[in-house]
N, C-alpha and C positions, 0 to 999 in steps of 0.2 A: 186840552185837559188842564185842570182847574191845577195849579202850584201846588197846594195839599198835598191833591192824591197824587201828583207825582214822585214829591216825598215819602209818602206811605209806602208807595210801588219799591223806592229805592230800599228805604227801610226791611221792608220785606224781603227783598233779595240779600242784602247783607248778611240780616240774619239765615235766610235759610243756606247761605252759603257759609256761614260759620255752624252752623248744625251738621250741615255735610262734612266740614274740616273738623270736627270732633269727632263726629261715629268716625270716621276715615280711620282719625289717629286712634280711637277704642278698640275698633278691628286691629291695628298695626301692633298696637301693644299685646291683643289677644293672640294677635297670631307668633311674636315672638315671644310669648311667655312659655314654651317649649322649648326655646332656645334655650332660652335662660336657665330652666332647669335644669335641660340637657349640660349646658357650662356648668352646672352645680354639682350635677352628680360627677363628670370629670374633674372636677377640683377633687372632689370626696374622694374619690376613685385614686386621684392622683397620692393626695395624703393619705390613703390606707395604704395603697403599696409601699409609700414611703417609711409608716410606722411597720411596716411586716418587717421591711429590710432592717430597720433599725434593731427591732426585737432577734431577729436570726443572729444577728452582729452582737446584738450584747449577749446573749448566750455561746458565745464562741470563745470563750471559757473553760466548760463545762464538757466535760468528758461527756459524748455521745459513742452509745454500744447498743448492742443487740440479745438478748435472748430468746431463741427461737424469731417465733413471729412479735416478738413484744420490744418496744425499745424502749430506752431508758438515758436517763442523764446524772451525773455524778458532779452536784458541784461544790466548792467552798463556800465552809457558812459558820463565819463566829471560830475559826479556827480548827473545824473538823470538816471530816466530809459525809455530804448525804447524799441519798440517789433516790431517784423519782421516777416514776414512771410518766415518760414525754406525753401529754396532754389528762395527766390529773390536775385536780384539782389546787393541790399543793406546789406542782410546778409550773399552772400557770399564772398563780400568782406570786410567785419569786419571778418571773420574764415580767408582771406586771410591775413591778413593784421596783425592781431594776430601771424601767422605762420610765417610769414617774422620778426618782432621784435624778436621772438624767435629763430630763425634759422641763419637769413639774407640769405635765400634761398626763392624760389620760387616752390610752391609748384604744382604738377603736376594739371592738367583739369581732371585729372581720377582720382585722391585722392580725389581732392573737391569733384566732383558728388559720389563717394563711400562714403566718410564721408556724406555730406547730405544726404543720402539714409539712412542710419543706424540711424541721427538724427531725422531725422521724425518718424521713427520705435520708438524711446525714447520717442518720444512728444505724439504718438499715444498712446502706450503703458502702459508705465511706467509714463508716466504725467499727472497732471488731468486734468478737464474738465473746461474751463473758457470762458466767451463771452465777444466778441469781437464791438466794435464800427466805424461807420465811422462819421467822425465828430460829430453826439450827441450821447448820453446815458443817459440812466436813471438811476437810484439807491436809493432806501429809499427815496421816493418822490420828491430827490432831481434831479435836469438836470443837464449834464455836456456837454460842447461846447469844442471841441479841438480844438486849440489856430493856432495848427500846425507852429509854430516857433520851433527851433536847440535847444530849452529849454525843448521842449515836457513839455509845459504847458498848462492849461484846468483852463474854470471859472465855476465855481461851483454857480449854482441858484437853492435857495433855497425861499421859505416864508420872507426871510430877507434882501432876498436883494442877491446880487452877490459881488465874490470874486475870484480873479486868483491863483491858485493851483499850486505848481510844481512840483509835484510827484500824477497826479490822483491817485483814488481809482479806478477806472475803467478801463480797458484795450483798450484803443486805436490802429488801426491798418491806415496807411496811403499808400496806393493802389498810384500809379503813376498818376499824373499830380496834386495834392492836392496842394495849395499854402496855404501862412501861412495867417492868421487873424492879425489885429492890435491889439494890446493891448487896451481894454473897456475900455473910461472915463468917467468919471461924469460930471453932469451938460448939457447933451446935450437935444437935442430935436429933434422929429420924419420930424416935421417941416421943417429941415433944408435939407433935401434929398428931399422932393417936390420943391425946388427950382430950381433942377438941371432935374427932369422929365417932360413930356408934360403928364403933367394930369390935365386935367382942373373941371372934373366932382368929384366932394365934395364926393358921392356914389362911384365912383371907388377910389378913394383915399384910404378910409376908409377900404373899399375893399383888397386893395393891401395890407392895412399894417397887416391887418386880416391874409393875408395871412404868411404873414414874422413872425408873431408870430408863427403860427402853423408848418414853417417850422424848428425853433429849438426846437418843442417839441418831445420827444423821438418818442412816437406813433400816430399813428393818429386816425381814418381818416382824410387825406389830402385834400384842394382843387383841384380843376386842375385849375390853371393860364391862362386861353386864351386871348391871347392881335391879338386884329387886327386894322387893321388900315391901308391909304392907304400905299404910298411909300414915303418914308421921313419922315414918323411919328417919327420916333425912335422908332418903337418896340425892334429893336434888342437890343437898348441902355438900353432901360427900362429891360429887361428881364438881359444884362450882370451886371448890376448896381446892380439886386437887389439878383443876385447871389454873384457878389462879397461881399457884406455886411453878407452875411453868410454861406457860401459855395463856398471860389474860387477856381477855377481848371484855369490849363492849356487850355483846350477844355470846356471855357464857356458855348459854344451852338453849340449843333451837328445838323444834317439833320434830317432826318428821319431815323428809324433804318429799315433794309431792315428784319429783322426776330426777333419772341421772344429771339432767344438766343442773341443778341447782344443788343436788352433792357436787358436783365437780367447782362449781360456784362456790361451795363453803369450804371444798378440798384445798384451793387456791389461794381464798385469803384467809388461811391460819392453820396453824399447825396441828391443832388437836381439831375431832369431830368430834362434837358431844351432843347429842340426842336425847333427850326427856318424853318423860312421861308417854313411853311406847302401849300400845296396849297388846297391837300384833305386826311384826314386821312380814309384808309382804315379800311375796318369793324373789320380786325383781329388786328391792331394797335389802336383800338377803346378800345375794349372789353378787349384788354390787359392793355393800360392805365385805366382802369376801375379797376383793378385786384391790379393795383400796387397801385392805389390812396387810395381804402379802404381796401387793404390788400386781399392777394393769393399768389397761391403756381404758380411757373413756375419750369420744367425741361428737362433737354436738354441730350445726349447723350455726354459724356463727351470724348473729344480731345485723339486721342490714346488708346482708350479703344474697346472694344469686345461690351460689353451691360452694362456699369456704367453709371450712372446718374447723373449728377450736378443738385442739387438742390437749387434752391434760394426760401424761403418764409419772406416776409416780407411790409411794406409801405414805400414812398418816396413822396417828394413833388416835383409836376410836372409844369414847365410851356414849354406851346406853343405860338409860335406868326406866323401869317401869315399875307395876305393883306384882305381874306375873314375869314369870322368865320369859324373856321377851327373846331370847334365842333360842328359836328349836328345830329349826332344821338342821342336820347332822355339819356337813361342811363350815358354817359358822360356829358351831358347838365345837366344833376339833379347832378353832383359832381363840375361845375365848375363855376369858377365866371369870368364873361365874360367883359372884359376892348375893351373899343372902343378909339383910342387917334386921336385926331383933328390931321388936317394937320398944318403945321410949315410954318407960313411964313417967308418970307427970314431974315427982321428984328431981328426975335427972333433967329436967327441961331445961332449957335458957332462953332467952333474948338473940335475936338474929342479931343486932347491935352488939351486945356484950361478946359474944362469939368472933364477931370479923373485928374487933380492937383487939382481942385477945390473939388470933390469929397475925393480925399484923404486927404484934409486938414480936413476934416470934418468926416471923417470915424471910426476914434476913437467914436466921441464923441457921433454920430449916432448908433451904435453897443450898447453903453452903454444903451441908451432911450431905447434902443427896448432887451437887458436884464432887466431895470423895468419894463418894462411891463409884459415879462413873470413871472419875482416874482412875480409880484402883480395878474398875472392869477391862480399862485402857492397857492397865499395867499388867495384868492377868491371865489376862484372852488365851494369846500364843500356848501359855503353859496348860488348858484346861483340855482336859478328853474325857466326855460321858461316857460309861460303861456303855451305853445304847443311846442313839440318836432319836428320840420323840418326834413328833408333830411340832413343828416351831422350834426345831432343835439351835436354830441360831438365838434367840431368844431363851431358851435353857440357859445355854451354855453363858451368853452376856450375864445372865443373874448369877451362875454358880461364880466367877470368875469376877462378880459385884460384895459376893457375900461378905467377903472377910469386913468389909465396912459396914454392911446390913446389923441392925440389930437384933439378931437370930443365933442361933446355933449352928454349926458345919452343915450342910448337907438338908438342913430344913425345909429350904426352899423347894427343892426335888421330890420332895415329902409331898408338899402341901399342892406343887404341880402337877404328881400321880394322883392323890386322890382328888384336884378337881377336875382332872381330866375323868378318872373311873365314873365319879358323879354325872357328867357332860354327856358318858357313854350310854347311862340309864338314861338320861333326860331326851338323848337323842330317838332312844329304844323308845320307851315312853308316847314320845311324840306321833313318830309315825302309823297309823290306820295299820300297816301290814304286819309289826313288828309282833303284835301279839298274836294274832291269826295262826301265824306264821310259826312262830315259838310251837305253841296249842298243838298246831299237823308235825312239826317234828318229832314231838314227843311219842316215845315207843320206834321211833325211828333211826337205822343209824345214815340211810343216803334216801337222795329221792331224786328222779329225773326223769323231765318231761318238756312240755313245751310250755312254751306263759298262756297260752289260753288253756292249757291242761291244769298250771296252777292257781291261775284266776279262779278257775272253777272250781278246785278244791279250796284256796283259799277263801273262798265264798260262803261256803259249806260251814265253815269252820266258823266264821265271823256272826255270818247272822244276817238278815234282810235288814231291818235297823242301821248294821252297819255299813252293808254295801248299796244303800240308799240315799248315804250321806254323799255329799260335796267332794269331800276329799278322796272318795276310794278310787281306785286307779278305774275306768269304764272299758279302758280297752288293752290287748295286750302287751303291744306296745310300751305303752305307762307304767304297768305292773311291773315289766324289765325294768324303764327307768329308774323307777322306785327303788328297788332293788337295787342295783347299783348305786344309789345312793346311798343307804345304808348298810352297803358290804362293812364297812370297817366297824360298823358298830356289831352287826352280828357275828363276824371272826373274832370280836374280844369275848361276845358272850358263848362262843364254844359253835356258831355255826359260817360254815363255809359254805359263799355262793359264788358261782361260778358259773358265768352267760357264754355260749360261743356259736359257733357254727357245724355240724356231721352230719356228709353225707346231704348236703344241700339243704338243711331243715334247720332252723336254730333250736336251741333246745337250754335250757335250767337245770341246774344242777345246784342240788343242796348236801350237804356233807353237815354230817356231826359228830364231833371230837372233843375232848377236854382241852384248858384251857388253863397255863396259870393260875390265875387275874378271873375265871368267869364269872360275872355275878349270875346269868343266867344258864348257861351249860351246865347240861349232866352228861354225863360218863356212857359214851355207849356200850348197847350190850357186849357186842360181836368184838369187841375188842377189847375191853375191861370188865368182863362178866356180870353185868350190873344189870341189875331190869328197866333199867333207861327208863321209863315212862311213872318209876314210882316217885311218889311225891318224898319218901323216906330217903338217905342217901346211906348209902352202908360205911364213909368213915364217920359219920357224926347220924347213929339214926336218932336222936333228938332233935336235931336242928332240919327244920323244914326248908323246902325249895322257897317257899315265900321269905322266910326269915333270911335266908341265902343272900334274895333280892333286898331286902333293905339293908345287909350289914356289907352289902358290898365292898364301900368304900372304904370302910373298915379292916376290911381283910385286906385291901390294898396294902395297907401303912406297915405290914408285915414283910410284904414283897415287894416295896416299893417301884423296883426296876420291871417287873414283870409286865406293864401295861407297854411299854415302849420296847422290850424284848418279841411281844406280841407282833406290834407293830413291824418292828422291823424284821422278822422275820417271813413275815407274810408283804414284803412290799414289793417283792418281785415277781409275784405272779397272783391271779386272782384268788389261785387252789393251791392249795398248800397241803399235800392229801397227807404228809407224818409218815408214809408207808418205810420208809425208809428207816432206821433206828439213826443214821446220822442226822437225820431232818433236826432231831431235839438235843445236838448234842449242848446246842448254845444255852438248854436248861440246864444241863450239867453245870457249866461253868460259871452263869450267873447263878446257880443259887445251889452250891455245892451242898 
């Protein structure tokens, strides 16, 4: 073979033997490029666990505790103390921000959430037990209001008066959208905030501010607030104004809540519920506002869980505003006090601007009048006894025992209380499908008993096809009991007693009609007061018609002011209340000699 091509031959082998020694080492590098990562991801791996333990250790500080199922951290900052709920947002960036001064590194999103995890485990655990506030609290009789300013400062009301705190004794917790309070002054007056609302009536005035007390007291039960009125009343104004002076949030006034769990949601993070622009409050956002005002338990199926529970129990105070009265089933009607505001004429108008400067000039010193008052509710309480305990009598009683600071007259308030309860009682009457059917077949009547499908059908009769074709009319008779039973306390104030039970294996209705202090709609039966029950004429006033009766109700109220809650409490022991007795009424004696 020719010298050349042996060279060639050689050449050729070289290279293909350094082709083969590259793919070799291409494979060798491809196959350990998993290693590699693999050692990569254990470094990372390594350095998260490292910054977790770092982060647990620099919050080891910080007071870790528990409320309920929720845990929390309390730590120093700037020379006061704040508390945070372990894994918000605010506290993980104080563990972040701690770790940065320490390091001048940034610490992984999987060390944070590993260290929070292990921190709550500490708060649960290892930490006691302590209760938590949204904006009020109570403690050793005393109230406390958080301030919610970068001072986390709190006024302390007590019997003596009020005082701003800057280290509470109570544990504050501030949930998102919570804005801060002005600092309380002295020397102001309640006075000066009706200047700036459309409230013309002396009774809702008095009303409102009834309510504002109760709204900074720890417990309740609460009013429910319903403001109606047409369009351009300012209800919305009224309802933001009189949140901000003690409760402002971000989200002053929400819509309607589409389910329990998102009341419970707004229950949580703030202390007032304020509801706008209602048009009709359904039965199940009824019953629930009913729950939250004098206190119950709500729970919901909690976010990312199998079968755990989020449980909220507790009270709040509530306002609604719509164009119609947006309370009209009877049960929320007996918790609320019902604000009607005139229309605005153009003259009286302002600037939403000129209005909130004017309000915030005066906000200070507004807040302060309406902390004397609660001292002076504080200082009071013990000594106050209502002639008759109403519906929401804890709530009487805190306003009568507020008054001497209120600016009203003695005994005002209990005034403007009966007649917006007698109003509530018509509105309740009013509301319901049966109420007038009902009234209509008593008339000429003084008792009636039968079964609920005996008065289905007579109340049928009486109503009209029109009526009992509608939505609302009770279909079965069952319902019609329910019904009934729900509006018992409205028709024993207007002069009629119902009374459901069981004889003789058969359930059976029973209606009863009697005079009534207080009745807007009762007449006088015959069998007992000689009277032809069924005329429209009444033999003490035969001028004054049963209809004029029905509109000046409230009116007649203000004469006998105690008689609505006399009613009341006299009939709360049993369903029938049959009077047959002459001791039955001695208690009319007494109240209204």
């Amino acid at each position: 073979m020719p010298t050349k091509n042996r060279l060639n031959t050689v050449k050729n082998t070289e290279h293909n033997e350094l082709n083969s020694s590259t793919s070799r080492k291409t494979r060798e590098r491809k196959t350990k490029k998993p290693d590699r990562d693999s050692s990569k991801k254990g470094r990372e791996s390594e350095r998260g666990e490292s910054q977790a333990t770092m982060l647990v250790a620099l919050a080891g500080n910080a007071e870790m505790f528990h409320d309920g199922d929720d845990t929390f951290a309390r730590i120093e900052n700037n020379g006061h103390r704040e508390t945070w709920r372990i894994g918000a947002k605010a506290f993980s960036s104080w563990l972040q921000s701690k770790f940065w001064m320490l390091n001048q590194t940034v610490p992984s999103s999987q060390a944070v959430q590993d260290a929070i995890g292990v921190l709550r485990g500490k708060a649960m655990f290892e930490g006691g037990q302590k209760t938590t506030a949204v904006r009020v609290a109570g403690l050793d009789g005393c109230i406390w209001l958080d301030l919610a300013n970068e001072s986390w400062q709190a006024v302390k009301v007590d019997a003596s008066g009020w005082h701003v705190v800057n280290n509470p004794e109570v544990v504050f917790v501030r949930p998102r959208g919570m804005l801060p309070l002005p600092a309380p002054e002295r020397g102001g007056s309640l006075n000066e905030l009706r200047a700036l609302l459309n409230v013309e009536s002396d009774d809702d005035w008095i009303l409102i501010l009834g309510w504002l007390v109760a709204a900074i007291c720890p417990s309740g039960p609460y009013p429910v607030l319903s403001v109606n009125g047409e369009q351009g009343s300012a209800k919305s104004t009224l309802c933001r104004v009189l949140r901000a002076l003690v409760d402002p949030n971000e989200a002053a006034l929400r819509s309607a809540t589409r389910d329990e769990r998102d009341l419970v949601i707004a229950s949580t993070n703030g202390r007032i519920v304020a509801l706008e622009n209602l048009s009709k409050i359904p039965d199940w956002l009824s019953d629930a506002l009913c729950r939250l005002a004098t206190g119950g338990g709500f729970g919901t199926r909690q976010l990312y869980t199998d079968g755990e529970e989020k449980l909220f129990s507790g009270q709040r105070p509530i306002m609604l505003n719509g164009i119609t009265e947006t309370a009209t089933r009877s049960d929320l009607l007996d918790r609320a006090l019902c604000i009607s505001l005139p229309a605005i004429p153009d003259s009286r108008r302002t600037t939403e601007s000129d209005l909130w400067a004017r309000f915030e000039s005066i906000r200070g010193r507004v807040l302060g009048a309406l902390l004397d008052a609660v001292s002076q509710a504080i200082s009071a309480m013990p000594d106050v006894h209502l002639p008759s305990m109403p519906r929401m009598a804890d709530f009487a009683k805190l306003i009568v025992a507020a008054e001497p600071k209120l600016p009203c007259e003695p005994g005002a308030f209990l005034l403007a209380y009966q007649r917006n309860r007698a109003s509530a009682n018509e509105s309740a009457i009013e509301s319901s499908v049966l109420s007038g059917p009902l009234l209509d077949f008593m008339k000429g009547r003084c008792d009636w008993r039968g079964t609920a499908t005996e008065l289905k059908d007579a109340l049928g009769e009486q109503a009209g096809n029109r009526v009992t074709k509608g939505k609302d009319w009770p279909k079965r008779p069952h319902q019609l009991a329910g019904e009934l039973r729900r509006i018992a306390p409205n028709l024993r104030r207007a002069g009629i007693e119902v009374e459901t039970g069981k004889s003789g294996g058969s359930r059976f209705v029973s209606l009863t009609r009697g005079s009534t202090p207080n009745s807007a709609f009762g007449v006088q039966c015959a069998h007992a007061h000689g009277t032809t029950g069924d005329s429209e004429k009444q033999e003490d006033d035969p001028g004054r018609t049963l209809e004029r009766q029905r509109n000046s109700s409230a009116q007649d109220l203000g004469r006998n002011s105690r008689s609505l809650d006399a009613v009341d409490a006299a009939g709360a022991d049993s369903q029938l209340y049959s009077g047959e007795d002459p001791d039955d009424f001695r208690w009319v004696d007494e109240e209204f000699p």
